[in-house]
Every structure is written in C-alpha cells, then in structure tokens.
N, CA, C and O atoms as CSV, one atom per row, in Angstrom:
chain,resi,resn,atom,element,x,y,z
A,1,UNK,N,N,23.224,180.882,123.244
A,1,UNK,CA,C,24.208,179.932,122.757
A,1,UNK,C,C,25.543,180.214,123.446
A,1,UNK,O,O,26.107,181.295,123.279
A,2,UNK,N,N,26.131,179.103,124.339
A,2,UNK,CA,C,27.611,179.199,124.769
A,2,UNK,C,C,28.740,179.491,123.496
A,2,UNK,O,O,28.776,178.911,122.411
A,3,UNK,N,N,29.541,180.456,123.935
A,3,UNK,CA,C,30.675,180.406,123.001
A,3,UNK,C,C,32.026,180.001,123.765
A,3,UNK,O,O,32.371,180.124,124.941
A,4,UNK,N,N,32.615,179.500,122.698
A,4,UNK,CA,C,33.900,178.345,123.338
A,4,UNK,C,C,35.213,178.869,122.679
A,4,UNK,O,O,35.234,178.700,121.460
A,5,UNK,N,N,36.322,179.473,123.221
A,5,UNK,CA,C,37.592,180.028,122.606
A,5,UNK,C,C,38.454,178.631,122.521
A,5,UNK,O,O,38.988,178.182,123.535
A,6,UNK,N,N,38.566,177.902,121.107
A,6,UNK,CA,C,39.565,177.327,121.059
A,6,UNK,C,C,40.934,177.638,120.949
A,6,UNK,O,O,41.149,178.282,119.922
A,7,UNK,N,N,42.228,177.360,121.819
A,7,UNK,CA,C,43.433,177.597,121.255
A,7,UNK,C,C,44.379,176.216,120.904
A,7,UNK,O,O,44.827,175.274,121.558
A,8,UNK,N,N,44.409,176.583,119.727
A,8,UNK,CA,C,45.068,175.469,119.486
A,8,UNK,C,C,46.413,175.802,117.877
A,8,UNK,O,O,46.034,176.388,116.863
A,9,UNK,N,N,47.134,175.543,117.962
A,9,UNK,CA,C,48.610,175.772,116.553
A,9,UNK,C,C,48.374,174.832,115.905
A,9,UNK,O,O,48.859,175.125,114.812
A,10,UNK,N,N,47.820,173.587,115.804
A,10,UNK,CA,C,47.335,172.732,114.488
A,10,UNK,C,C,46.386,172.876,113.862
A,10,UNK,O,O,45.337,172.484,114.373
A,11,UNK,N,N,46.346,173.380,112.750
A,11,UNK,CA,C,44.562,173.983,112.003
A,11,UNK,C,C,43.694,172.663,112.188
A,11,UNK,O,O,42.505,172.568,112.490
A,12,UNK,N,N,44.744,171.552,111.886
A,12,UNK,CA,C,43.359,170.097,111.659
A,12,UNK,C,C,42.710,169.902,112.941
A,12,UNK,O,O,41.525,169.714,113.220
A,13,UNK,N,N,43.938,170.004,113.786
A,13,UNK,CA,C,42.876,169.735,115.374
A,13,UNK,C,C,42.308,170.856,115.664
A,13,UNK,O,O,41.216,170.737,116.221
A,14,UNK,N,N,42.631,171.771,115.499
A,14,UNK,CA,C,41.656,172.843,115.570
A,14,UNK,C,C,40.304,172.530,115.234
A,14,UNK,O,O,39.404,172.268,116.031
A,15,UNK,N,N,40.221,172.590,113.714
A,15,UNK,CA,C,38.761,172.249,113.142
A,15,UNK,C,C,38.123,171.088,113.377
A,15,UNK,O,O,36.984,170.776,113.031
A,16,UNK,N,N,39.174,170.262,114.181
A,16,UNK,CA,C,38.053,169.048,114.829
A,16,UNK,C,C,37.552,169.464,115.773
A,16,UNK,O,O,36.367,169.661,115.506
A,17,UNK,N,N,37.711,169.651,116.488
A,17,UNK,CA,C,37.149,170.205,117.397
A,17,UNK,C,C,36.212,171.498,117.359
A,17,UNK,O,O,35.288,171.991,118.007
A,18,UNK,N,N,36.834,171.711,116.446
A,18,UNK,CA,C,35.212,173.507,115.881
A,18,UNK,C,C,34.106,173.025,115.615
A,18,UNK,O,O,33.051,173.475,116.061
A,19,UNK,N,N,34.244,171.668,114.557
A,19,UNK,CA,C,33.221,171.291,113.933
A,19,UNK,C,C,32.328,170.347,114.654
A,19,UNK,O,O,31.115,170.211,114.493
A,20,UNK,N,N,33.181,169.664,115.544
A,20,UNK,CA,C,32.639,168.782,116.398
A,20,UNK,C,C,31.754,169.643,117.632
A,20,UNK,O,O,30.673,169.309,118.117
A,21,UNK,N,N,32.880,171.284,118.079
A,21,UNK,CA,C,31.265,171.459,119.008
A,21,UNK,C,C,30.495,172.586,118.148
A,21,UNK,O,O,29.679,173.145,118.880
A,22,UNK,N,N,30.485,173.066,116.935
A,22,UNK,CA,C,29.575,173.369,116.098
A,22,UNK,C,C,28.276,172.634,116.403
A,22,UNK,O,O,27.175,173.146,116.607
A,23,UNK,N,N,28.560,171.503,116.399
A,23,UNK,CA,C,27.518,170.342,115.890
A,23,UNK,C,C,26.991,170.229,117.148
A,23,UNK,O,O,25.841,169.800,117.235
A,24,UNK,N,N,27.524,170.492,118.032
A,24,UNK,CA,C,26.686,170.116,119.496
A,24,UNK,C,C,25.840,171.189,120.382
A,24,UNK,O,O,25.194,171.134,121.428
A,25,UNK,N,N,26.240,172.390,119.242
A,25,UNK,CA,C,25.194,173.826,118.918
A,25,UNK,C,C,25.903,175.009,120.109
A,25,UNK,O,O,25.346,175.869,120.792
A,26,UNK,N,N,27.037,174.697,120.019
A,26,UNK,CA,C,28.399,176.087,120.748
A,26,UNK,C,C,28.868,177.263,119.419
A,26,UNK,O,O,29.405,176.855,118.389
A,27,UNK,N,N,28.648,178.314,119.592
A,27,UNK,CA,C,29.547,178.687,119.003
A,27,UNK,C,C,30.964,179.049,119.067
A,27,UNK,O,O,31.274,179.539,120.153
A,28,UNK,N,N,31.804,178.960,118.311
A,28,UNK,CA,C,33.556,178.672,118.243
A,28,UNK,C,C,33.854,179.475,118.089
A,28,UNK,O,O,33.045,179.992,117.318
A,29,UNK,N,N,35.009,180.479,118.420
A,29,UNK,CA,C,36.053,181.211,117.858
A,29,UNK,C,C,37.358,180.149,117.811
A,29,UNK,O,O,37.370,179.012,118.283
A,30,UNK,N,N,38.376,180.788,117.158
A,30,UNK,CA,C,39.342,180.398,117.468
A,30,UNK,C,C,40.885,180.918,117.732
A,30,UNK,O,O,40.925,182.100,117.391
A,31,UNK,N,N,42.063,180.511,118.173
A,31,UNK,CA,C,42.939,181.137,118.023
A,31,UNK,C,C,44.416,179.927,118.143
A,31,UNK,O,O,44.526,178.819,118.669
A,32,UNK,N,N,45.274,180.718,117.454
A,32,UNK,CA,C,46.228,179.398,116.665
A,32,UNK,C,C,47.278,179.888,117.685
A,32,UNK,O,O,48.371,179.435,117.347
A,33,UNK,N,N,47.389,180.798,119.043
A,33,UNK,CA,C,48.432,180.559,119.936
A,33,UNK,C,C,47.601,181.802,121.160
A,33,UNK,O,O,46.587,182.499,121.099
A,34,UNK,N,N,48.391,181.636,121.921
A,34,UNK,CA,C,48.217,182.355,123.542
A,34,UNK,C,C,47.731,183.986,123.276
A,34,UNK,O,O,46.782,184.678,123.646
A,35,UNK,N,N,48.860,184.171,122.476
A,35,UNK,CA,C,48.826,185.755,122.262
A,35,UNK,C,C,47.029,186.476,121.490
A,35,UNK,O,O,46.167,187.292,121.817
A,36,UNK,N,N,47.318,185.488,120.322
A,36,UNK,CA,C,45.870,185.440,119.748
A,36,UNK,C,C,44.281,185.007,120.461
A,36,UNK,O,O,43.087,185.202,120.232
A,37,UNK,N,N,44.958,184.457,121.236
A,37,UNK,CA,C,43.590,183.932,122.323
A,37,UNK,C,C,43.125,185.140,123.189
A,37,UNK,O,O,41.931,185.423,123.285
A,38,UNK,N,N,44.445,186.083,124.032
A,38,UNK,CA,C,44.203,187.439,124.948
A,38,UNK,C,C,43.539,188.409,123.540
A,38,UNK,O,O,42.804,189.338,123.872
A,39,UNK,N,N,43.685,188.290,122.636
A,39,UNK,CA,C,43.569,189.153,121.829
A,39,UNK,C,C,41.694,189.195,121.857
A,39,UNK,O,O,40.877,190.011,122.283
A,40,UNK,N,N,41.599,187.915,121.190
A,40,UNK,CA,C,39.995,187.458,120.990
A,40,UNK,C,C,38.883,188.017,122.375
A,40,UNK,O,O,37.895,188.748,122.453
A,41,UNK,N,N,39.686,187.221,123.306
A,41,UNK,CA,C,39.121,187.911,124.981
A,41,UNK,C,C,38.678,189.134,125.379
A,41,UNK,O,O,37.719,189.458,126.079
A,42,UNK,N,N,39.653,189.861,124.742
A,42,UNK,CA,C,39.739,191.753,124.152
A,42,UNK,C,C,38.549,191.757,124.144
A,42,UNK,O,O,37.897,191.998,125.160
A,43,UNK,N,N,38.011,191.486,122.975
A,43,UNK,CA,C,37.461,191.864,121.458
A,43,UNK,C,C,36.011,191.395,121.893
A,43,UNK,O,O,34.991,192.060,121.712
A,44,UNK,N,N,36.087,189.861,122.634
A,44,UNK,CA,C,34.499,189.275,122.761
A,44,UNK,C,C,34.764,188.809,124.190
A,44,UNK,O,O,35.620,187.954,124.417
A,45,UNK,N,N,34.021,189.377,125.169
A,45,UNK,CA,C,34.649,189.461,126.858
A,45,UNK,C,C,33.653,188.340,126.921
A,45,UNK,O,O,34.307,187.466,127.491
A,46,UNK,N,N,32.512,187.857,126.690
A,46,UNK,CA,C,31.308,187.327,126.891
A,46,UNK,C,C,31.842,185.562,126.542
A,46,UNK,O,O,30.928,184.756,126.370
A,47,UNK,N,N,33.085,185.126,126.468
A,47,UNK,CA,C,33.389,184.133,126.313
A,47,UNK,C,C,32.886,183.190,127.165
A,47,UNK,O,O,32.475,183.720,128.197
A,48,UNK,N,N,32.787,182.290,127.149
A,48,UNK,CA,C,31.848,181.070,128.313
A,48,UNK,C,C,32.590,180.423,128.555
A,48,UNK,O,O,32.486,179.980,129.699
A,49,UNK,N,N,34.186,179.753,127.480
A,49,UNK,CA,C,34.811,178.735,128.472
A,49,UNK,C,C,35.961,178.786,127.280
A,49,UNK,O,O,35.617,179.237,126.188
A,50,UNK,N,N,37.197,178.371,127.458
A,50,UNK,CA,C,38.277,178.619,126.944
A,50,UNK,C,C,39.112,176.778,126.556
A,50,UNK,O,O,39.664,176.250,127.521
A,51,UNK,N,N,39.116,176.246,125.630
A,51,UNK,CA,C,39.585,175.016,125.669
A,51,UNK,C,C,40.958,174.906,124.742
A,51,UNK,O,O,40.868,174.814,123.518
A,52,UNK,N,N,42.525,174.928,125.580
A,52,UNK,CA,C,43.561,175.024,124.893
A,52,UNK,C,C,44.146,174.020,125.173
A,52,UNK,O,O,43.839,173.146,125.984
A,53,UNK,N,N,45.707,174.172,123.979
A,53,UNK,CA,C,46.579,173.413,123.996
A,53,UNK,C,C,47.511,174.362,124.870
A,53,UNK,O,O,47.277,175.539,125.146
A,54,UNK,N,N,48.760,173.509,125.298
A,54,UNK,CA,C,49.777,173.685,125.943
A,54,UNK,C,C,51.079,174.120,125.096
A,54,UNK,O,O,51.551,175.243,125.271
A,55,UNK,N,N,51.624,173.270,124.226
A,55,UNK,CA,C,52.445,173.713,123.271
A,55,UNK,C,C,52.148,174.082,121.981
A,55,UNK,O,O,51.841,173.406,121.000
A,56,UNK,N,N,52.348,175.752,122.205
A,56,UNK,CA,C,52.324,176.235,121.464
A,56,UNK,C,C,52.978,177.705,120.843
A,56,UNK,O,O,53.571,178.383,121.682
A,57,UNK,N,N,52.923,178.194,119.584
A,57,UNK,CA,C,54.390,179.101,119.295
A,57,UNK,C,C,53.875,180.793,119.847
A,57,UNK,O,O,52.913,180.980,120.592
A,58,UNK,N,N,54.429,181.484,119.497
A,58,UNK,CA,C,54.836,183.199,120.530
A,58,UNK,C,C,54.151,183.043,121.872
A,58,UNK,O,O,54.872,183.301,122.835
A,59,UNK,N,N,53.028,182.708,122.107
A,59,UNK,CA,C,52.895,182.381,123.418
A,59,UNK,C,C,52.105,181.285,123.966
A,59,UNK,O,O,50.875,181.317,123.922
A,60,UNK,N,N,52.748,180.324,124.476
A,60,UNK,CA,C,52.240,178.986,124.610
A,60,UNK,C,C,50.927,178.835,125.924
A,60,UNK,O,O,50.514,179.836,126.509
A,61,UNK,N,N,50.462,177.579,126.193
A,61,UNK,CA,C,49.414,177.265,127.378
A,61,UNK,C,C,49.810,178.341,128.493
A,61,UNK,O,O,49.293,179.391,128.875
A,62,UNK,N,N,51.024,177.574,128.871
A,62,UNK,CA,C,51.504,178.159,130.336
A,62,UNK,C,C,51.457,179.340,130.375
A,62,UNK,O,O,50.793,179.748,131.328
A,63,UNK,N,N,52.125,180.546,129.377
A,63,UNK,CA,C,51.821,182.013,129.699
A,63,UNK,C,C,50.448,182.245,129.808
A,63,UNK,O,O,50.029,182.899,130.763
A,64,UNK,N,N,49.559,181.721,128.812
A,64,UNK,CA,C,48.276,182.160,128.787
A,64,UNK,C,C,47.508,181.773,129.698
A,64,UNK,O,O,46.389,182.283,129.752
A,65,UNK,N,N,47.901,180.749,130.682
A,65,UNK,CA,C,46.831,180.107,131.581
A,65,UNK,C,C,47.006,180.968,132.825
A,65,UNK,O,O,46.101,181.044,133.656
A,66,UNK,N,N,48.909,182.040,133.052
A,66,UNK,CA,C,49.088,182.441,133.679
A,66,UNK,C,C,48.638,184.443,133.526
A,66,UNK,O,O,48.471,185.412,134.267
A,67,UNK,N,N,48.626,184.202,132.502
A,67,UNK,CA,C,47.914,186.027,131.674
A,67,UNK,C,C,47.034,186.245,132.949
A,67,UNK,O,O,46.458,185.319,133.519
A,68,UNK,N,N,46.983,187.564,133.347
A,68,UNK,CA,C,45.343,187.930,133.874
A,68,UNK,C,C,44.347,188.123,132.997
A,68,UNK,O,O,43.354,188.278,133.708
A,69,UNK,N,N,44.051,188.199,131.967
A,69,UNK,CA,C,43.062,188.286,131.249
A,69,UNK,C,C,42.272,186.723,131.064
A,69,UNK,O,O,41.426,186.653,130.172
A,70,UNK,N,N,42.544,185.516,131.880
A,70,UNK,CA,C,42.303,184.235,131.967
A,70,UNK,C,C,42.398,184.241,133.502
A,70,UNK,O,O,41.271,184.120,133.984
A,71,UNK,N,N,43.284,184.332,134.353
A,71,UNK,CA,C,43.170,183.999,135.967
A,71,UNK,C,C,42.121,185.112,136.470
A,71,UNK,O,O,41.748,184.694,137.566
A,72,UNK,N,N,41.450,186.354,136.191
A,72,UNK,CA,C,40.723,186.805,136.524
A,72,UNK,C,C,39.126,186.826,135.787
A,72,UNK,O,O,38.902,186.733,134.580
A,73,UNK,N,N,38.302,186.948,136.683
A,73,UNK,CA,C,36.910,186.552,136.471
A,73,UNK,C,C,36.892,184.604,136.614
A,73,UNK,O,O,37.429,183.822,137.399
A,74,UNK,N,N,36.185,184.471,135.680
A,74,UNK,CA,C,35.144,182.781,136.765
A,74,UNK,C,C,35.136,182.069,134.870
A,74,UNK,O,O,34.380,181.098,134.835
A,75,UNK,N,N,35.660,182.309,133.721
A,75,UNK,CA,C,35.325,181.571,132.815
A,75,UNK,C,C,36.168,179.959,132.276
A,75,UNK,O,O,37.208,179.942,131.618
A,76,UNK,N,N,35.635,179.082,132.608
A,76,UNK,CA,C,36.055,177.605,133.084
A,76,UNK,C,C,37.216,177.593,131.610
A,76,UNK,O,O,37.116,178.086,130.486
A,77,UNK,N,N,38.078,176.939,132.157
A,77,UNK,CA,C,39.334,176.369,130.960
A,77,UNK,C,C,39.787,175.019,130.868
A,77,UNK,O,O,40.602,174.637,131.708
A,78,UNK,N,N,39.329,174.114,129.847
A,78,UNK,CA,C,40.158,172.813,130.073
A,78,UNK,C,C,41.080,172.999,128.932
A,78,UNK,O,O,41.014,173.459,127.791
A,79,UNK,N,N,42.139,172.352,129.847
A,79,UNK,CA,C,43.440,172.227,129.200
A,79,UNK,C,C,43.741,170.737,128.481
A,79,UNK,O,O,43.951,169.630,128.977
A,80,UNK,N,N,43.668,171.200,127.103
A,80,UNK,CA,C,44.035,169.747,126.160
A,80,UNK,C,C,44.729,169.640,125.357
A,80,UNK,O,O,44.552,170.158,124.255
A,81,UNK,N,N,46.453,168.424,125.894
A,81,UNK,CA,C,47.632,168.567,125.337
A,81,UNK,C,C,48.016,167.044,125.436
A,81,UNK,O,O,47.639,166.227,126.276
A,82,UNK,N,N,48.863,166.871,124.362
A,82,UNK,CA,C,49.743,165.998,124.494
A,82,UNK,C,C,50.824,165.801,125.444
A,82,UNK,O,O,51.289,164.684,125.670
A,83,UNK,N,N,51.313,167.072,126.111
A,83,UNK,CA,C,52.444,167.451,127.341
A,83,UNK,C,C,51.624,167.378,128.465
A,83,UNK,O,O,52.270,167.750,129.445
A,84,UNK,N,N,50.444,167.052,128.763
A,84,UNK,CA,C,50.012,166.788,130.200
A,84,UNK,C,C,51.120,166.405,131.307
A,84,UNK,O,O,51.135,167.097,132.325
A,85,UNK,N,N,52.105,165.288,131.173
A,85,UNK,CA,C,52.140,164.889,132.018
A,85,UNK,C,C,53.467,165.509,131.907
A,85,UNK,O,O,54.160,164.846,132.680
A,86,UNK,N,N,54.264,166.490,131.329
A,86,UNK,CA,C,55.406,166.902,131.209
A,86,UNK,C,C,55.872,168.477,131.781
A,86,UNK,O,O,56.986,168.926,132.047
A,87,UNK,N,N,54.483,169.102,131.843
A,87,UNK,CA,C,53.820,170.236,132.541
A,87,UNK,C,C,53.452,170.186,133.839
A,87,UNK,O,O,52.633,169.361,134.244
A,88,UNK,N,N,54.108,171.190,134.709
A,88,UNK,CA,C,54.172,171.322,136.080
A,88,UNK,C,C,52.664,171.902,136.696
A,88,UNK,O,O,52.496,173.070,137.047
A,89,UNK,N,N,51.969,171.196,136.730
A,89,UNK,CA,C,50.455,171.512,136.704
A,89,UNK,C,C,50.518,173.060,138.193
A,89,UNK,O,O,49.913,174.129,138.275
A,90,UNK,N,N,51.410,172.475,138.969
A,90,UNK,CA,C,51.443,173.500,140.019
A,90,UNK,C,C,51.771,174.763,139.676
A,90,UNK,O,O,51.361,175.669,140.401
A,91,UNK,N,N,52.432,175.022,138.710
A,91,UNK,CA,C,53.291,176.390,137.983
A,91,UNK,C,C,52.105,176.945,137.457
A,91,UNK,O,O,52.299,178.154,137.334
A,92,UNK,N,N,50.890,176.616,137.062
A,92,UNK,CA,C,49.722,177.077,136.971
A,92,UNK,C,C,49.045,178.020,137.876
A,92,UNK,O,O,48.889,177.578,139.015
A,93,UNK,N,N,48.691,178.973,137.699
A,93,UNK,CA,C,48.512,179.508,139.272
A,93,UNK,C,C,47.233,180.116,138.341
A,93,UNK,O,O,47.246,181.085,137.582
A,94,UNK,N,N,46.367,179.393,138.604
A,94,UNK,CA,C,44.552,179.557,137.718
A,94,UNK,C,C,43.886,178.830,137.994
A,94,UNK,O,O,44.138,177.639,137.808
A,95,UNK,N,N,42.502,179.354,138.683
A,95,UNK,CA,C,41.675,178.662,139.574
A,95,UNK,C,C,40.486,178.529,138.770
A,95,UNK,O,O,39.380,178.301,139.259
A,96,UNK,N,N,40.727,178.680,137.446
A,96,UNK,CA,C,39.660,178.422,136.575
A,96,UNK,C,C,39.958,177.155,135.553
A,96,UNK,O,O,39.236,176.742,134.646
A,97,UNK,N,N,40.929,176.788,135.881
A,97,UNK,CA,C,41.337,175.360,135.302
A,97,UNK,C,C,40.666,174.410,135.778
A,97,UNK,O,O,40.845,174.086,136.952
A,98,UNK,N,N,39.750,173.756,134.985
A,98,UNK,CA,C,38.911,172.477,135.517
A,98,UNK,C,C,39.479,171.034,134.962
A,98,UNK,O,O,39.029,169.999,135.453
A,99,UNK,N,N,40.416,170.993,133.992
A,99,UNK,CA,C,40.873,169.731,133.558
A,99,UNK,C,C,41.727,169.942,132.601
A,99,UNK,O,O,41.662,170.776,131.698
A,100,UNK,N,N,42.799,168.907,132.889
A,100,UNK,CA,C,43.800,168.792,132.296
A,100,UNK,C,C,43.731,167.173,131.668
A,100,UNK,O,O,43.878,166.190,132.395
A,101,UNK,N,N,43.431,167.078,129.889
A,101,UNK,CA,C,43.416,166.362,129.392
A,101,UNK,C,C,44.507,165.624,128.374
A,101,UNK,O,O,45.014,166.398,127.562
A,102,UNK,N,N,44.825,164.601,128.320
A,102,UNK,CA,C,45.647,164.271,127.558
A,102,UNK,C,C,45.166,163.946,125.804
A,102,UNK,O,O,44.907,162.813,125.399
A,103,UNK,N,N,45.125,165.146,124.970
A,103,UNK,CA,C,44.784,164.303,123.652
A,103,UNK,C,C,44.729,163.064,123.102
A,103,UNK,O,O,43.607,162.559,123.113
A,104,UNK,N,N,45.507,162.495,122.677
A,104,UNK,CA,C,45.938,160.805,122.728
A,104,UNK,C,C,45.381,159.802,123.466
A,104,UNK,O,O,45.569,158.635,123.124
A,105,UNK,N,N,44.338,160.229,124.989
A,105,UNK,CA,C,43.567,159.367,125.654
A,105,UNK,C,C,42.399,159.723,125.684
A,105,UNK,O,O,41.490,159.047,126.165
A,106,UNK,N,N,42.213,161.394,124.913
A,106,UNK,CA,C,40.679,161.475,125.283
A,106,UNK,C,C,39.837,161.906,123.784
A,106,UNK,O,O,39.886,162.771,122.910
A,107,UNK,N,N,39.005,160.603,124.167
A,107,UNK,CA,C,37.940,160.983,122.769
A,107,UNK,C,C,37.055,162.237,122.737
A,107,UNK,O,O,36.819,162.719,123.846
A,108,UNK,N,N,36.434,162.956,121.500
A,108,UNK,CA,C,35.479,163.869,121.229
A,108,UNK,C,C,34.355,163.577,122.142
A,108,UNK,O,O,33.864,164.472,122.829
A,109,UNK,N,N,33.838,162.092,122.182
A,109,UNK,CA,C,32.835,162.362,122.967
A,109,UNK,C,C,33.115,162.323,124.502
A,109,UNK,O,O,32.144,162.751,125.127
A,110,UNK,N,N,34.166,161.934,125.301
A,110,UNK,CA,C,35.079,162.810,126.205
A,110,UNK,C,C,35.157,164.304,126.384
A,110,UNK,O,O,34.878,164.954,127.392
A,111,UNK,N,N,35.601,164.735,125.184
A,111,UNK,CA,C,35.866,166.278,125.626
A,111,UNK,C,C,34.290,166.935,125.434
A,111,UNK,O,O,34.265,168.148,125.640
A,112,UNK,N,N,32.921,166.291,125.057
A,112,UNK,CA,C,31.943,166.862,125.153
A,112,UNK,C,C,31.481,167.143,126.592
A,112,UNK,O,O,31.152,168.244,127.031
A,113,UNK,N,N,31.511,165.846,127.331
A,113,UNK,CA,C,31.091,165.303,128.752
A,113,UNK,C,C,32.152,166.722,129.352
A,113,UNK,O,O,31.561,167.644,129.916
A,114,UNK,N,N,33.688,166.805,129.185
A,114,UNK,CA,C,33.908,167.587,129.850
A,114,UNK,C,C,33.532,169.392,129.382
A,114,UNK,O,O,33.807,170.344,130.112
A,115,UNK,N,N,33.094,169.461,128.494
A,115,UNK,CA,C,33.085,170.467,128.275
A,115,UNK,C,C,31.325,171.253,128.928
A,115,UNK,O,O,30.984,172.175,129.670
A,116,UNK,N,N,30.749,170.342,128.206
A,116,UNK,CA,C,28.838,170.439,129.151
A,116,UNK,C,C,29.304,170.504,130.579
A,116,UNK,O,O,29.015,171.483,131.266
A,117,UNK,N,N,29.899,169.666,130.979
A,117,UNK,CA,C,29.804,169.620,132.994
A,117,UNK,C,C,30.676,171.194,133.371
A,117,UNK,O,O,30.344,171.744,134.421
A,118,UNK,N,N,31.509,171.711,132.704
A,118,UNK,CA,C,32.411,172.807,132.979
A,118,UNK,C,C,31.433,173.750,132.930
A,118,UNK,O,O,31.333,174.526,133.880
A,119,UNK,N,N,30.372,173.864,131.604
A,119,UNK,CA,C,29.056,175.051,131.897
A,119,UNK,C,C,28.500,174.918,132.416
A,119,UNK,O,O,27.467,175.586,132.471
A,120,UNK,N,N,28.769,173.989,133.156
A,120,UNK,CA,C,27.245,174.473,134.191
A,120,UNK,C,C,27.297,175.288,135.368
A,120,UNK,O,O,26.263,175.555,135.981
C-alpha cells in the first residue's frame, strides 16, 4: 500500500483529501505545516509521495519544498494551493516537484489522476 504525506493548515481540507485517498486504498499521514511534515519524514522515511499546500504557518510550502529532507532522494511532490500563481515556481529548487495545482480549479477526481500518474 502507497503512503501519501499530506501537508496541509486547514483540518477540513485536510480530511478531504485523507478520506478521499483513504478510499482509493493509500494510506495517509498527515501534517498541519512544513515543520511537522520534516518531522513525519524523520519518523516514516518509506513515504511514497508528499502532497502540500503552500501557505502555511511556522514553516510554509516554500521552506519545505526547499528543506533537504524533500530535495533529496526521488519521492514525487504535488504542490496544491490557492497561491499557485503568486509563487515564484523558479525559487523552488526541487526536482521532485511534479505539479503545481491550483485548489479552486482542481477537482478530487483531478488530484487522483495526478496523484496515480506521480506513482508510477
């Protein structure tokens, strides 16, 4: 079974998304900011793919996308925010970033399609 590190600071979107890839037979962790996400990584190295938000509190997308504990090794990350287009995608310096999604345009069964094609 793939496991999927959500980061996300809204519990509701959080758990939409838990429950939604619950159901599509992933198992979820989660974490409610950047700092908490390196933490989880620690703890369970065997992560399969990392799906965050951008704004968020003690340490937001951008530090964490820039952390080495995320730019090193091969485990795929899509990035899903409302600030897509307000975020300097280049200031990213992570070659494990496969997509940068805008919440507000992309449906669940969207972020499934991207999330299956990223494991493979």
């Amino acid at each position: 079974m793939k496991k999927i590190l959500i980061v996300e600071d809204d519990i509701n979107v959080q758990n939409v998304y838990r429950h939604f890839l619950e159901a599509k037979g992933y198992k979820v962790i989660t974490a409610s900011n950047g700092e908490v996400a390196i933490e989880q990584i620690g703890i369970q190295p065997e992560i399969d793919l990392i799906l965050t938000d951008f704004a968020m509190p003690v340490m937001d997308g951008v530090a964490l996308l820039n952390h080495p504990e995320t730019t090193e090794g091969d485990t795929p990350i899509i990035v899903l925010s409302n600030m897509a287009d307000v975020v300097d995608q280049e200031a990213i310096n992570n070659k494990n970033v496969k997509e940068y999604l805008v919440k507000i345009h992309t449906t669940l069964h969207q972020i499934g399609e991207k999330v299956e094609a990223a494991l493979k």
